[in-house]
Backbone and ligand atoms as CSV (ligand in chain L), in Angstrom:
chain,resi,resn,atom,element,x,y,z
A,1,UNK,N,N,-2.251,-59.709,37.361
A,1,UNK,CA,C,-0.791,-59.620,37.218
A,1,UNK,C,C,-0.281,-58.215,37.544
A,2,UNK,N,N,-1.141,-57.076,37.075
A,2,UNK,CA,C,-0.621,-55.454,37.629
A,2,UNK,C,C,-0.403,-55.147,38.982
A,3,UNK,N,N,-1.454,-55.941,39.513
A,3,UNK,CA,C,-1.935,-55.544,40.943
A,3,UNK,C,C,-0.425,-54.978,41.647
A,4,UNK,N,N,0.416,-56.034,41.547
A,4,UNK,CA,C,1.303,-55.567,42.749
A,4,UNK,C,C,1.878,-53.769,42.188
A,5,UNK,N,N,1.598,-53.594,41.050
A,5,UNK,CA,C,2.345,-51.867,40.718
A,5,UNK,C,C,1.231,-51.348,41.278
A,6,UNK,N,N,0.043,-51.706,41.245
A,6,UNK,CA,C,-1.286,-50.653,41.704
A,6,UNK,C,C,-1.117,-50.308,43.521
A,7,UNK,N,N,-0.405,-51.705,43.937
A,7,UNK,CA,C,-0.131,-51.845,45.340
A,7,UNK,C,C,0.683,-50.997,46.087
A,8,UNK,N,N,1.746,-50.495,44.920
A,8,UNK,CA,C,2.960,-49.992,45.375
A,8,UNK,C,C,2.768,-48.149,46.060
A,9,UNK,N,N,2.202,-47.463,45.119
A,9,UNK,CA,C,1.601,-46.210,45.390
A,9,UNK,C,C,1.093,-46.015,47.021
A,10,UNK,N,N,0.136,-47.271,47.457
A,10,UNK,CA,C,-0.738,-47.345,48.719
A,10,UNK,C,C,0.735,-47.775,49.472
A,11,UNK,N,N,1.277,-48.274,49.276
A,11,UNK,CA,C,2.454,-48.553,50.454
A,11,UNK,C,C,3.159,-47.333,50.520
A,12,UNK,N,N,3.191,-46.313,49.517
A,12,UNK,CA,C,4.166,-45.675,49.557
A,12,UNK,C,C,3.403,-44.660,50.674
A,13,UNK,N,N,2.595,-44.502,50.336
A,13,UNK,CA,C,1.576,-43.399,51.165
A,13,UNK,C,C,1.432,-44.125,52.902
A,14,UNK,N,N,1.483,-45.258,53.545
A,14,UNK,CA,C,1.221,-46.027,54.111
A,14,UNK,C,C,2.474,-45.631,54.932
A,15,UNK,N,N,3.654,-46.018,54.069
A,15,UNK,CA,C,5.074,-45.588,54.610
A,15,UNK,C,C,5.438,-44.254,54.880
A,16,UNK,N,N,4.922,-43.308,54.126
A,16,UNK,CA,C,5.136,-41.516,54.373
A,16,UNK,C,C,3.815,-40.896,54.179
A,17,UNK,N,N,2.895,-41.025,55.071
A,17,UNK,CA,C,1.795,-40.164,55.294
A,17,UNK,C,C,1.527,-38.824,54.848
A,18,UNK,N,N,0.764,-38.092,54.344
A,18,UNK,CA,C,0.732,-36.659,54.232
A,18,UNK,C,C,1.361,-36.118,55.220
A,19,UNK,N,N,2.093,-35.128,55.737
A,19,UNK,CA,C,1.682,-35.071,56.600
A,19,UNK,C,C,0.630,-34.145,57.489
A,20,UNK,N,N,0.963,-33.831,58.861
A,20,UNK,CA,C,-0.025,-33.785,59.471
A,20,UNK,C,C,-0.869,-32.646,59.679
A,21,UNK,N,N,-2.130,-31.761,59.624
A,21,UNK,CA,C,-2.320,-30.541,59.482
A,21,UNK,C,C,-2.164,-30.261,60.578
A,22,UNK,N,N,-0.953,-28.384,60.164
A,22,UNK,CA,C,0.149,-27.898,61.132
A,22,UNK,C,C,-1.031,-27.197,62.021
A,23,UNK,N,N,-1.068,-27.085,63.263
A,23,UNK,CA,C,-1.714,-26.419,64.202
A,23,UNK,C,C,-2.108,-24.205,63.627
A,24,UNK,N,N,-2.993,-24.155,64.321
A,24,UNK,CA,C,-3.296,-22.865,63.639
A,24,UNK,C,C,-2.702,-21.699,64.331
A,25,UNK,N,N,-1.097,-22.329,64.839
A,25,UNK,CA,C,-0.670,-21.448,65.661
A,25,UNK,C,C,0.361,-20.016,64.943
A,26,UNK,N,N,1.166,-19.430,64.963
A,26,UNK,CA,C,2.341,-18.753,64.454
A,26,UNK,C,C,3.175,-19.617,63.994
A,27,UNK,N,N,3.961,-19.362,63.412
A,27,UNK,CA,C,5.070,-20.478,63.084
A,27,UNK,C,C,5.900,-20.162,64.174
A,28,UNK,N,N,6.797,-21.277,64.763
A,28,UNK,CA,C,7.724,-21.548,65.428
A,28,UNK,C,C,8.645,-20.988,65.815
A,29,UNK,N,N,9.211,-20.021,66.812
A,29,UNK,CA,C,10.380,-19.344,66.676
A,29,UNK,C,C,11.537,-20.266,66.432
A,30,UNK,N,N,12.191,-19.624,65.229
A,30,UNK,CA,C,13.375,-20.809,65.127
A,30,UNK,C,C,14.069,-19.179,64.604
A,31,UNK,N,N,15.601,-19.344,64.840
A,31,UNK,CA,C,16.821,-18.999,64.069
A,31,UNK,C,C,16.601,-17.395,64.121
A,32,UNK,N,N,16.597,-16.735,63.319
A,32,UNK,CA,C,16.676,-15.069,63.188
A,32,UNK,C,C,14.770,-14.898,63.112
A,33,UNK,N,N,14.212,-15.658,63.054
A,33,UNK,CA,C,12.987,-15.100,62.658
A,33,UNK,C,C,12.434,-14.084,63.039
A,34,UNK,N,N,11.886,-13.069,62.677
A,34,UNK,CA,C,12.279,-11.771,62.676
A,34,UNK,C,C,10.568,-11.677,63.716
A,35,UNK,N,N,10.665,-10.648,64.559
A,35,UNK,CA,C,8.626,-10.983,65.274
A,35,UNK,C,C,7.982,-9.773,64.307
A,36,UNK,N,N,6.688,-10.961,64.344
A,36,UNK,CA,C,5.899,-11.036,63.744
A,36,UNK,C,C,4.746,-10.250,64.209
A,37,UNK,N,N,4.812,-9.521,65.417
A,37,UNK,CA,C,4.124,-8.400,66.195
A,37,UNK,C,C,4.620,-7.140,65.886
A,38,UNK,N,N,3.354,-6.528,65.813
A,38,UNK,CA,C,3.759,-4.935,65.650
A,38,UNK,C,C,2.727,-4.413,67.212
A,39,UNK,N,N,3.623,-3.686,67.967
A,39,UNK,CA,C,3.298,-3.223,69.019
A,39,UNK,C,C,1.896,-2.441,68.838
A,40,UNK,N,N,1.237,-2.117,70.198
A,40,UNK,CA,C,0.488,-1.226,69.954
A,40,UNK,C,C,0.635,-0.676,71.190
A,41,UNK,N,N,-0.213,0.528,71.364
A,41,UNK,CA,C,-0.019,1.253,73.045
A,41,UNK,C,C,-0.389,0.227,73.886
A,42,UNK,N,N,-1.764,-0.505,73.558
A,42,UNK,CA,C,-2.638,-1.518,73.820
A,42,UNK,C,C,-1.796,-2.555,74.591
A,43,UNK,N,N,-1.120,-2.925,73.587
A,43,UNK,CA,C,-0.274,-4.563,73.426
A,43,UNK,C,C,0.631,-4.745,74.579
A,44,UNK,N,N,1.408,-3.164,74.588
A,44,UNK,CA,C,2.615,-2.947,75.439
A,44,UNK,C,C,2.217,-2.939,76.557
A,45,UNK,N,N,1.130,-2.098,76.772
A,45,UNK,CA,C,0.481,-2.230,78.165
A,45,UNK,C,C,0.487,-3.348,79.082
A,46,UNK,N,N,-0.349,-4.643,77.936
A,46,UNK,CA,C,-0.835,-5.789,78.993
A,46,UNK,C,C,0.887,-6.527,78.653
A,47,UNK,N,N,1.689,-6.593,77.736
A,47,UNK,CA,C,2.691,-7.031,78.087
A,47,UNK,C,C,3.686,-6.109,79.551
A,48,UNK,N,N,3.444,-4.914,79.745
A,48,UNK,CA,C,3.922,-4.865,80.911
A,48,UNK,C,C,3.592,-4.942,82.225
A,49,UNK,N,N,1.931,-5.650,82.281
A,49,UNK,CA,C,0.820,-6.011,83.070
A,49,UNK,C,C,1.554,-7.250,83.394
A,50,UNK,N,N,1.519,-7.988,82.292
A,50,UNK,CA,C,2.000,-9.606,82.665
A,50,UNK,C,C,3.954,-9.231,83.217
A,51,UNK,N,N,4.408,-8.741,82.931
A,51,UNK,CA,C,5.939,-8.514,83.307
A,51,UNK,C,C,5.757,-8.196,84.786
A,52,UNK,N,N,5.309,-7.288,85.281
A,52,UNK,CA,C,4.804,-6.975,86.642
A,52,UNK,C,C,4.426,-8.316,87.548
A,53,UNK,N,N,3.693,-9.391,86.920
A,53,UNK,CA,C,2.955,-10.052,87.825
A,53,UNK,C,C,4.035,-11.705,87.498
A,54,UNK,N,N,4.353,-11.968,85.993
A,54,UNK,CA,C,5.315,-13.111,86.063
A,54,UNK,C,C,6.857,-12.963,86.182
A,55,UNK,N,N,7.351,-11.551,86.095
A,55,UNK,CA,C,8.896,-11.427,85.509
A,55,UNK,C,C,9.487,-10.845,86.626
A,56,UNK,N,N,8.702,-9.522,87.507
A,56,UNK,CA,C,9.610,-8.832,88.186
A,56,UNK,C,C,9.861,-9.061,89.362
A,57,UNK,N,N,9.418,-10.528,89.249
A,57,UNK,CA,C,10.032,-10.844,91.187
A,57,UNK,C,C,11.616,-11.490,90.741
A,58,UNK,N,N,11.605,-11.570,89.836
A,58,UNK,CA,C,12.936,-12.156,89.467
A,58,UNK,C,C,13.891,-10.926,88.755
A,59,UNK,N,N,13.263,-10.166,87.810
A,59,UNK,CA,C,14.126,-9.234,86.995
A,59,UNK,C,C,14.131,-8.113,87.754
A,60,UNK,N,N,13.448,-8.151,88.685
A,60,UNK,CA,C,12.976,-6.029,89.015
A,60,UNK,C,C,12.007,-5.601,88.183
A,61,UNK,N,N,11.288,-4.447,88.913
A,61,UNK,CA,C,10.051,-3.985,87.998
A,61,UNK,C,C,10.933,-3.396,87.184
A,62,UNK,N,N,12.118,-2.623,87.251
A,62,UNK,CA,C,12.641,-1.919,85.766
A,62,UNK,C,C,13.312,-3.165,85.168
A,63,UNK,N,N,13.466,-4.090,85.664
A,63,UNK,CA,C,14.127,-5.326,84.180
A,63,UNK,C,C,15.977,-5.203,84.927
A,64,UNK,N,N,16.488,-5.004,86.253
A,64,UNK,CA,C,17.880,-4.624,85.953
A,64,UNK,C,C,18.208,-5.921,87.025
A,65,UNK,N,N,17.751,-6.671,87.301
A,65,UNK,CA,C,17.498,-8.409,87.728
A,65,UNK,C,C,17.879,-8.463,89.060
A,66,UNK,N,N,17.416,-7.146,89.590
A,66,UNK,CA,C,17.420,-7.189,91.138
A,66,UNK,C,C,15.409,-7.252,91.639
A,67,UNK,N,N,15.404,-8.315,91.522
A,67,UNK,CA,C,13.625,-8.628,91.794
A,67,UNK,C,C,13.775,-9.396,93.575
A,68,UNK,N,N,12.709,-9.805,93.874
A,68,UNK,CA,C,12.850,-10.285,95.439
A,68,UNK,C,C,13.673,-11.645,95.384
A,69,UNK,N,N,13.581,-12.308,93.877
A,69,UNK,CA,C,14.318,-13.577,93.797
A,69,UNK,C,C,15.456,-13.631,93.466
A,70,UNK,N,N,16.552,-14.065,94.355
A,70,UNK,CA,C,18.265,-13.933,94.091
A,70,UNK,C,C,18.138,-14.892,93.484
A,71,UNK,N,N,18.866,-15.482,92.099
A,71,UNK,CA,C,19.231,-16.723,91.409
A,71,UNK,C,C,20.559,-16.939,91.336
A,72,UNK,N,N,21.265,-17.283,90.720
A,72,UNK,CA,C,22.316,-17.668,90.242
A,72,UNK,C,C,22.365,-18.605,89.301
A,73,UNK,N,N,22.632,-18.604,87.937
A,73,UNK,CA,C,23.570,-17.080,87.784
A,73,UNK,C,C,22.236,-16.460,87.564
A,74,UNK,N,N,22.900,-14.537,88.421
A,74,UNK,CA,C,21.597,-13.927,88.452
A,74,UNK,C,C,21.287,-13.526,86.576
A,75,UNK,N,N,19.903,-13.492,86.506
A,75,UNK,CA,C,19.595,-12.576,85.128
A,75,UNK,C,C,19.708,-11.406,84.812
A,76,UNK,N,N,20.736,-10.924,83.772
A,76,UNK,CA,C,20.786,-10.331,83.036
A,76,UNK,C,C,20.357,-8.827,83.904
A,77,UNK,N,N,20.973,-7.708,83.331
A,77,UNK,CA,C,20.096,-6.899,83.842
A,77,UNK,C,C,19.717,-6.155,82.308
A,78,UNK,N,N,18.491,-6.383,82.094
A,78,UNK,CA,C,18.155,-5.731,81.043
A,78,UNK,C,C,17.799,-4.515,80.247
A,79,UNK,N,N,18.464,-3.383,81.790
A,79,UNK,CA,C,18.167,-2.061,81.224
A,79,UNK,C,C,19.491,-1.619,80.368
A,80,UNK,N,N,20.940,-2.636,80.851
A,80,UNK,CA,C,21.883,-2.288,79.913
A,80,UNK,C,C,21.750,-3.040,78.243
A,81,UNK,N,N,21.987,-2.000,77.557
A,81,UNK,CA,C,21.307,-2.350,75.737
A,81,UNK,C,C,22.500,-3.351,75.711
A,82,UNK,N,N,23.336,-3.878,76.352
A,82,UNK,CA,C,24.796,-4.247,76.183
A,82,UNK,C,C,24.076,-6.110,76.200
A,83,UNK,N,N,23.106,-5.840,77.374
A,83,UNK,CA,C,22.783,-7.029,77.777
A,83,UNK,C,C,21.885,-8.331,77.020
A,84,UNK,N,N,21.184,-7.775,75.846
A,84,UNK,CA,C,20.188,-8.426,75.032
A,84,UNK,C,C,20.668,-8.182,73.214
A,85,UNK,N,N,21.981,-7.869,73.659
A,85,UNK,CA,C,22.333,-7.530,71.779
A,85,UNK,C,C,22.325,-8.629,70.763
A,86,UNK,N,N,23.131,-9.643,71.609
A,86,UNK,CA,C,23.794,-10.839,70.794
A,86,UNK,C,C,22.355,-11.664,71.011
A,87,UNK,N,N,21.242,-11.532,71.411
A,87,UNK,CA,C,20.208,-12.283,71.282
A,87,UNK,C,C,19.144,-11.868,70.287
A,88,UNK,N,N,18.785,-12.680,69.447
A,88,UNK,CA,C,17.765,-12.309,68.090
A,88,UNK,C,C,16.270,-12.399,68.775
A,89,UNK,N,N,15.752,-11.682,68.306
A,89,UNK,CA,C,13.982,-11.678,68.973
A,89,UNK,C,C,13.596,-13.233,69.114
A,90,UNK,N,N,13.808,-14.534,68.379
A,90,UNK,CA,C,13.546,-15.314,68.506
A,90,UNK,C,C,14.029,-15.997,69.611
A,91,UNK,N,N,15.483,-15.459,69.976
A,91,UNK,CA,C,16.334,-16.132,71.127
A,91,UNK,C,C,15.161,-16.160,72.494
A,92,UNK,N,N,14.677,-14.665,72.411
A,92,UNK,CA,C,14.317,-14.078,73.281
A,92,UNK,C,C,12.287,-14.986,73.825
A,93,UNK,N,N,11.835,-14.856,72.503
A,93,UNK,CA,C,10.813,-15.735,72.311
A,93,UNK,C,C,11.138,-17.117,72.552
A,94,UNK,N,N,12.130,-17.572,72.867
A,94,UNK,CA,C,12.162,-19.188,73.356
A,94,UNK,C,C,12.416,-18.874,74.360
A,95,UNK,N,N,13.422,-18.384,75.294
A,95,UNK,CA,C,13.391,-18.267,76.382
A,95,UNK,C,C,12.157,-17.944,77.428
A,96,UNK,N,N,11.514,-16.831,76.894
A,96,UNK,CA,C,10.181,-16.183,77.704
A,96,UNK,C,C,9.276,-17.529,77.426
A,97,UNK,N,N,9.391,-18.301,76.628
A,97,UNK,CA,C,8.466,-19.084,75.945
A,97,UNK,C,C,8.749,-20.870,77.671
A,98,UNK,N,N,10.064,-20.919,77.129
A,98,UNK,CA,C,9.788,-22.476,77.371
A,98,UNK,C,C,11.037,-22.544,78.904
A,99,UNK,N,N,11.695,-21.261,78.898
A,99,UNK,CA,C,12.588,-20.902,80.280
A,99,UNK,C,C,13.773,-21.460,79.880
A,100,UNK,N,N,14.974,-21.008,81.268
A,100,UNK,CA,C,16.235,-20.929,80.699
A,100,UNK,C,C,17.140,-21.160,82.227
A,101,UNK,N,N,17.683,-22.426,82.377
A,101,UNK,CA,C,18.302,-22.378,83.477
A,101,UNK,C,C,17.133,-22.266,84.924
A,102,UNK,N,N,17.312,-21.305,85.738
A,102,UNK,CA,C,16.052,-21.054,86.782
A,102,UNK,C,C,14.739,-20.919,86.380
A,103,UNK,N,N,15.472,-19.907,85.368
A,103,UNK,CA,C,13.564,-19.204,84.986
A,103,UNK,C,C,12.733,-20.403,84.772
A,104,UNK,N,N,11.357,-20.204,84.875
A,104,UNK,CA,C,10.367,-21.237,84.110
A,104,UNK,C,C,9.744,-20.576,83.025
A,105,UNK,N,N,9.373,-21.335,82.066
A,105,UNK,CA,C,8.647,-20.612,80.617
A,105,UNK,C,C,7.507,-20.323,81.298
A,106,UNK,N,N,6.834,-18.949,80.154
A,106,UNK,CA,C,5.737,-18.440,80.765
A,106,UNK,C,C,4.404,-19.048,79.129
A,107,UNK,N,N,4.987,-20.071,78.839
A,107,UNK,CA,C,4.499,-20.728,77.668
A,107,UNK,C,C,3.265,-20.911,77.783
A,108,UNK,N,N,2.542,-21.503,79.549
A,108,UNK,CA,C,1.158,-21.941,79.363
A,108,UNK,C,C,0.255,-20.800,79.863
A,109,UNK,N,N,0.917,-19.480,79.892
A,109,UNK,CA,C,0.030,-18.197,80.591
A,109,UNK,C,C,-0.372,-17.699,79.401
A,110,UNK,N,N,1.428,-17.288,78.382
A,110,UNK,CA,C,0.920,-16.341,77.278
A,110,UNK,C,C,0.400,-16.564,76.077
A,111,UNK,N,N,0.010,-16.399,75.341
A,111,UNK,CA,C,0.139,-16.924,73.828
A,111,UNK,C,C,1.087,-16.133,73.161
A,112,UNK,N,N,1.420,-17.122,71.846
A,112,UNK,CA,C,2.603,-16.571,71.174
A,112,UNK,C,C,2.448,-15.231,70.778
A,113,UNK,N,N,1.721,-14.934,70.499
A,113,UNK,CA,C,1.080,-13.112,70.093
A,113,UNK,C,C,1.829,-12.039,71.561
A,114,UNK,N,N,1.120,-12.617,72.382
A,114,UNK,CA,C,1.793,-12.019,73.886
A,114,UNK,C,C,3.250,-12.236,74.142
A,115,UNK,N,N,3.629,-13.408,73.589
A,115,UNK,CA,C,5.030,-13.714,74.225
A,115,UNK,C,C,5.750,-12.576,73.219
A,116,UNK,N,N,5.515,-12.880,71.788
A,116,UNK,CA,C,6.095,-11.720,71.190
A,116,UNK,C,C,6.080,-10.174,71.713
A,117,UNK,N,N,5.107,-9.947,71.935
A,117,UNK,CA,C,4.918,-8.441,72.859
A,117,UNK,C,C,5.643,-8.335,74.198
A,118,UNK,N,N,5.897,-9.500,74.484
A,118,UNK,CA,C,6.811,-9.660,75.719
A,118,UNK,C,C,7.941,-9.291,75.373
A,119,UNK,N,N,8.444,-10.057,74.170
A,119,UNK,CA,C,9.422,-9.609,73.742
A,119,UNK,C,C,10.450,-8.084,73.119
A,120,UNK,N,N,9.060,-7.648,72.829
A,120,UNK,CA,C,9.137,-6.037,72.329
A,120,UNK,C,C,9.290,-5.643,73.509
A,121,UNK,N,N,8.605,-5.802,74.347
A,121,UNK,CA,C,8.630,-5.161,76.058
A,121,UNK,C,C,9.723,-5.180,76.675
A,122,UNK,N,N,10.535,-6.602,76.749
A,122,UNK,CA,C,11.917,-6.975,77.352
A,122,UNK,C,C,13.108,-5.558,76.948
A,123,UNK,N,N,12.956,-5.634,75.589
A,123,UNK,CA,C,13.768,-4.782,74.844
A,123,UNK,C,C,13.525,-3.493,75.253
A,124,UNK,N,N,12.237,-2.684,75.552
A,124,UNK,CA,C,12.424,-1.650,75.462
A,124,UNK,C,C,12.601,-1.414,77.285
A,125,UNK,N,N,12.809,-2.439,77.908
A,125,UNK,CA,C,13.397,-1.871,78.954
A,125,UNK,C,C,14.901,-1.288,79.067
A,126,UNK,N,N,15.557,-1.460,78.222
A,126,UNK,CA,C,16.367,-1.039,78.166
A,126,UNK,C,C,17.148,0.836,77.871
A,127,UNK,N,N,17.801,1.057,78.564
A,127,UNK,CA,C,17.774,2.178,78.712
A,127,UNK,C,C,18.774,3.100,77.622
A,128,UNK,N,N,18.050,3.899,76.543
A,128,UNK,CA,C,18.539,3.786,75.181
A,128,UNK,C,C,19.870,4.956,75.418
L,1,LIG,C1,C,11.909,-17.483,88.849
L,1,LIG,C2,C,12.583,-16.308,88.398
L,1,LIG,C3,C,12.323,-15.821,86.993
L,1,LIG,C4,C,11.115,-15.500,86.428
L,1,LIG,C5,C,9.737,-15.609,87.041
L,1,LIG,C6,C,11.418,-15.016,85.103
L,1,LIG,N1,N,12.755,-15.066,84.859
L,1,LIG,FE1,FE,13.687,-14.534,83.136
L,1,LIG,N2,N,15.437,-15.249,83.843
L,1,LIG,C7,C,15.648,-15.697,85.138
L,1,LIG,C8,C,17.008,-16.158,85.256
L,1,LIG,C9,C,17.658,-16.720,86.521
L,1,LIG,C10,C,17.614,-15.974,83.984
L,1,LIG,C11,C,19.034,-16.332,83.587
L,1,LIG,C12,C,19.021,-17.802,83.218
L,1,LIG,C13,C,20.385,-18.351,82.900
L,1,LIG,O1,O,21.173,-17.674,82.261
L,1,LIG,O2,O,20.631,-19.496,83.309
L,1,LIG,C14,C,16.579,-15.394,83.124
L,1,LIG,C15,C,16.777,-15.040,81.798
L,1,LIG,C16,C,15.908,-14.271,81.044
L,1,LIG,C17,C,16.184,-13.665,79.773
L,1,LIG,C18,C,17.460,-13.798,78.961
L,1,LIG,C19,C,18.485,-12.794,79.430
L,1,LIG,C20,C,19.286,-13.351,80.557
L,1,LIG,O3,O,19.276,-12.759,81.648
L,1,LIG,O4,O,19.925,-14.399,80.386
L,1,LIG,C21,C,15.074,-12.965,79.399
L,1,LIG,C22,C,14.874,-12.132,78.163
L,1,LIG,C23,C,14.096,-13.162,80.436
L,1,LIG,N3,N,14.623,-13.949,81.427
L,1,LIG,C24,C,12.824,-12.629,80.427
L,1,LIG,C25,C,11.828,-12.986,81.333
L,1,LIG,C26,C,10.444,-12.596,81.193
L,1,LIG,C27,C,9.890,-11.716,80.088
L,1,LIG,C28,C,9.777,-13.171,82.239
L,1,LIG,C29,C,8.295,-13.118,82.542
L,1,LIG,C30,C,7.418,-13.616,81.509
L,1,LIG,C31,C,10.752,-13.882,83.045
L,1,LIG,N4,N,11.975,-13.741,82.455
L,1,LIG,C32,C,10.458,-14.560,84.211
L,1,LIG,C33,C,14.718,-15.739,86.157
L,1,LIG,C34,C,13.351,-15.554,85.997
């Protein structure tokens, strides 16, 4: 006669699963999230290794978005500080991440560790 209350628990679990174990990645750039990288001489380096070889045919090697590739609308020129204000490090980490309009994400080159350093990198092209 209990059975069906003993039943109910297994449906409930059946209907809303644990859920699923989260990947062993960074958490997600979402919203203001603040990066989670702290530069090093190291870090900056190969992030301006990879900028050289994925970014500056489009941005310019200084970042001011005169690269060999004309777009429209062209990008940003990022040595003015004017140009990356209203964007939060995370803005910046989705974009480099998954692309924006022309660009393509550089999602399956970098890892999130790198993309963040990308991100520190973007910024300090700018000319203070
Ligand atoms: C194929 C050309 C191309 C490549 C490669 C490229 N970008 Fe872009 N990027 C653009 C264009 C075009 C925009 C503007 C997109 C828009 O507003 O529609 C843009 C936008 C951005 C922005 C946001 C600021 C802005 O101008 O709107 C950042 C930051 C950025 N790119 C960084 C990078 C980085 C870092 C890399 C290399 C990992 C990269 N981009 C590679 C073309 C490119």
């Amino acid at each position: 006669m209990l059975k069906p209350f003993f039943a109910l628990p297994a449906l409930v679990v059946l209907a809303f699963p644990p859920q699923q174990p989260v990947p062993a990645t960074p958490a997600p750039a979402t919203g203001n999230m603040a990066n989670p990288v702290k530069p090093t001489a190291e870090s900056q380096a190969k992030a301006k290794k990879m900028y050289g070889y994925d970014c500056a045919m489009c941005h310019g090697p200084t970042g001011d978005g005169k690269g060999d590739i004309a777009m429209k609308p062209a990008p940003k020129d990022l040595t003015d500080p004017s140009s990356l204000k209203d964007m939060s490090d995370a803005d910046l980490f989705a974009i480099i991440k998954t692309g924006k309009g022309q660009m393509p994400g550089d999602g399956d080159r970098l890892k999130d560790d790198d993309l963040w350093n990308m991100v520190i990198y973007v910024r300090s092209l700018a000319k203070k």
